[in-house]
N, C-alpha and C positions, 0 to 999 in steps of 0.2 A: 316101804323099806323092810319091812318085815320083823326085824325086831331092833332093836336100838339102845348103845351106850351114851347117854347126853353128857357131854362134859358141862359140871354144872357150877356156875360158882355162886346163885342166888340172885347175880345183878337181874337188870330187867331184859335182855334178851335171850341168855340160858335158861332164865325162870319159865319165861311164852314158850321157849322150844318144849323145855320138860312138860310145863301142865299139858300142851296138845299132844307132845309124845304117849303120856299117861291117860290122854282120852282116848285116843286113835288105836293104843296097841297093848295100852292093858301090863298083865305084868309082863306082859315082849318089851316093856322098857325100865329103862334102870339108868340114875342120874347117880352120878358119882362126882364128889370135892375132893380135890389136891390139897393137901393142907401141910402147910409150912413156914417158915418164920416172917414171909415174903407176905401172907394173908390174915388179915387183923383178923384174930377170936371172935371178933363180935360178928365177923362175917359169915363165918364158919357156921355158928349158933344160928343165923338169921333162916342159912342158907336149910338149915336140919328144920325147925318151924315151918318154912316154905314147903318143904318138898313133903312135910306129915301132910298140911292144909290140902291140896291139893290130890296127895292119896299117891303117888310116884313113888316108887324100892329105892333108897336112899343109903351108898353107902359113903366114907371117906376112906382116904388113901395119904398116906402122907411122901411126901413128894422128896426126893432127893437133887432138888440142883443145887444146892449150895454147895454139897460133894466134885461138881465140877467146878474146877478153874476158869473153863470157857467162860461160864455165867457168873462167876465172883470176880472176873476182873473187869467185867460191866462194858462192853464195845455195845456199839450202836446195834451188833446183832446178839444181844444179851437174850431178849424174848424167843430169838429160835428157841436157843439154848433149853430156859424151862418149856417150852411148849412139847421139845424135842423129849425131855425126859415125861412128862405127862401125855401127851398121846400115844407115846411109848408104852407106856404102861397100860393104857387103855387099852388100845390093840391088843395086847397081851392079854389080857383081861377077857375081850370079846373073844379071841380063838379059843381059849378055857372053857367060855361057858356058852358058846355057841351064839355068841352076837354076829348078827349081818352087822350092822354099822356101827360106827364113831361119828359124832355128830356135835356140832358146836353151836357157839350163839352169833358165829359171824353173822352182820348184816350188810346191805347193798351199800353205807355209808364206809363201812370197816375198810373196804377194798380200793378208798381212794388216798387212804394214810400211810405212810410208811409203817409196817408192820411186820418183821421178820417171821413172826409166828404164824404169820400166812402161810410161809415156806415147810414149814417143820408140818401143819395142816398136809398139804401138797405130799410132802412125802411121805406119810403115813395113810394116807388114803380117808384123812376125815370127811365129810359130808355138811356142807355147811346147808339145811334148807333153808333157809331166811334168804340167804343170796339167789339161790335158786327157786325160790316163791315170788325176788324180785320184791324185798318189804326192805324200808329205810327203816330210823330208828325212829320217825316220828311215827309211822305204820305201827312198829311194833309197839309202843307207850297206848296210841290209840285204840289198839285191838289188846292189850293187857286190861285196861279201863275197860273195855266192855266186857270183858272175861271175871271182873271183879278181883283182879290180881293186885294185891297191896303195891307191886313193884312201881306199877304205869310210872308213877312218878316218882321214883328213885333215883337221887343223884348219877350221878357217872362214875363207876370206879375201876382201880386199878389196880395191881400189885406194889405194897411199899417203895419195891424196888424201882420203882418208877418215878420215884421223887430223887434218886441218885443221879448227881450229872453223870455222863458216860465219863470211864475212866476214872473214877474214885471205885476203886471195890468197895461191892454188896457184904457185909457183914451182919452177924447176927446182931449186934449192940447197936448199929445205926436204925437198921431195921426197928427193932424195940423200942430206940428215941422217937424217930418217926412215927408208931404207930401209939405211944402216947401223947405226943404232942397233938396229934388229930383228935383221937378221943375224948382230950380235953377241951377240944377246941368244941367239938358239934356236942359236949356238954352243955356250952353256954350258949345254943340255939344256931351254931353253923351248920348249915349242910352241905353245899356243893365248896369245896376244897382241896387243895393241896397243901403238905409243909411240903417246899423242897430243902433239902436237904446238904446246903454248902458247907459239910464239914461244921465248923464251930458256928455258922450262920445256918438261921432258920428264913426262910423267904415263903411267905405264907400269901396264896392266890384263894381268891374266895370270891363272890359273887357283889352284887351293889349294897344288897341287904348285911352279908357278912364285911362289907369294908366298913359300913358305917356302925357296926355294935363292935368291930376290931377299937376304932378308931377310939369309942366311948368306954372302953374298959383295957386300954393299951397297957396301963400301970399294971394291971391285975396279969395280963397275958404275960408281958415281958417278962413278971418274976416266975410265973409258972413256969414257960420254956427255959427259961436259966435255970431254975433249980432240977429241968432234965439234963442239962449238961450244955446247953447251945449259949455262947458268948453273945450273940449279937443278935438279935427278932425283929427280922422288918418285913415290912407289909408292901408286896407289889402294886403298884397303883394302877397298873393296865389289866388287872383282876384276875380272876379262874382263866384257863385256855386249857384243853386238852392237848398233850403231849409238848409243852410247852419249852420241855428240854431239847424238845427235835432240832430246836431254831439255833443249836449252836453246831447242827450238821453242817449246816448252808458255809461255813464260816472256818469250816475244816481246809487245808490244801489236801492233795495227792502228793 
């Protein structure tokens, strides 16, 4: 590709793009984080660690979707929305300082989900190689681990905003509730999670291992999440699911 913007956010398949971008092309590549109230601090910091270790030009950007209406009133196509302002800005970026490409961490699995951000990709002219290598995400964990990348086995993450059912707007104060409530949570040994976020209800999705240390420390959790503001803490029984808010698309009329 010749030279390359990775949009990076630290999870595990921006991270595999960037470290082989930073083998393959040297400083012809350059990983750059959107950062904003939508992306926990802690990710931020992980994602700056990552990209020294590794040896990859590392910069941040902070991101402006919450200035759009589109994306605070949270429709199902919310994710164009910030993708559109972030590869936005990338592209911009690359004609400044002579980038051939914008390049992401989509994989051959991404492109079977509903995912608007694919679109705003599309017409911005991103690059995703992972699709076009033809790697799923079990590929990419596999070939992280042999790379000696901490990521291999990194939970699944998201944007906060992703715990708001559609049609509640994204605010900055929900956002912050959300994003302590998680912290506290993989405090006390959770890792693969969600809180979603029903307004005064917290509904918190977590794996076999995290239902059953919810279940044995519930007294302790529930006053923690109350004393962030949430009236009611309950524990989904059918666990973790990726994109789990989709399933109230099915359920929409025309």
């Amino acid at each position: 590709m010749g030279s390359v913007i990775v949009a990076y956010s630290g999870g595990v398949d921006s991270t595999f793009v960037a470290a082989v971008a930073s083998d393959v092309l040297s400083d012809r590549a350059l990983a750059i984080t959107g950062v904003s109230p939508s992306i926990p601090q802690s990710e931020v910091r992980e994602a700056k660690e990552l990209a020294r270790s590794f040896g990859i030009a590392h910069e941040l950007i902070d991101t402006q979707e919450m200035d759009d209406p589109n994306y605070v009133a949270n429709s199902p196509n919310r994710c164009f929305h910030c993708k559109d302002e972030l590869y936005g800005r990338l592209m911009g970026i690359a004609r400044e300082r002579g980038f051939d490409h914008v390049v992401d961490g989509c994989n051959l699995d991404d492109t079977g989900d509903f995912r608007p951000g694919r679109r705003a990709a599309t017409q911005h002219g991103v690059r995703s190689p992972l699709v076009e290598a033809g790697l799923t995400k079990e590929d990419i964990r596999a070939l992280s681990r042999e790379r000696g990348l901490p990521t291999w086995d990194k939970p699944a993450m998201a944007c906060l905003s992703s715990r708001i059912p559609y049609g509640t707007p994204v605010t900055v104060e929900a956002l912050g509730r959300i994003g302590d409530a998680e912290a506290y949570l993989r405090s006390l040994g959770l890792r693969q999670l969600r809180v979603r976020h029903h307004e005064d209800v917290a509904r918190i999705e977590t794996d076999e291992a995290g239902l059953e240390l919810l279940i044995a420390r519930r007294a302790e959790v529930v006053e923690r999440l109350k004393a962030l503001g949430y009236l009611y803490v309950t524990l989904d029984l059918a666990g973790y699911r990726s994109g789990s808010l989709n399933a109230a698309l099915g359920r929409r009329t025309t």
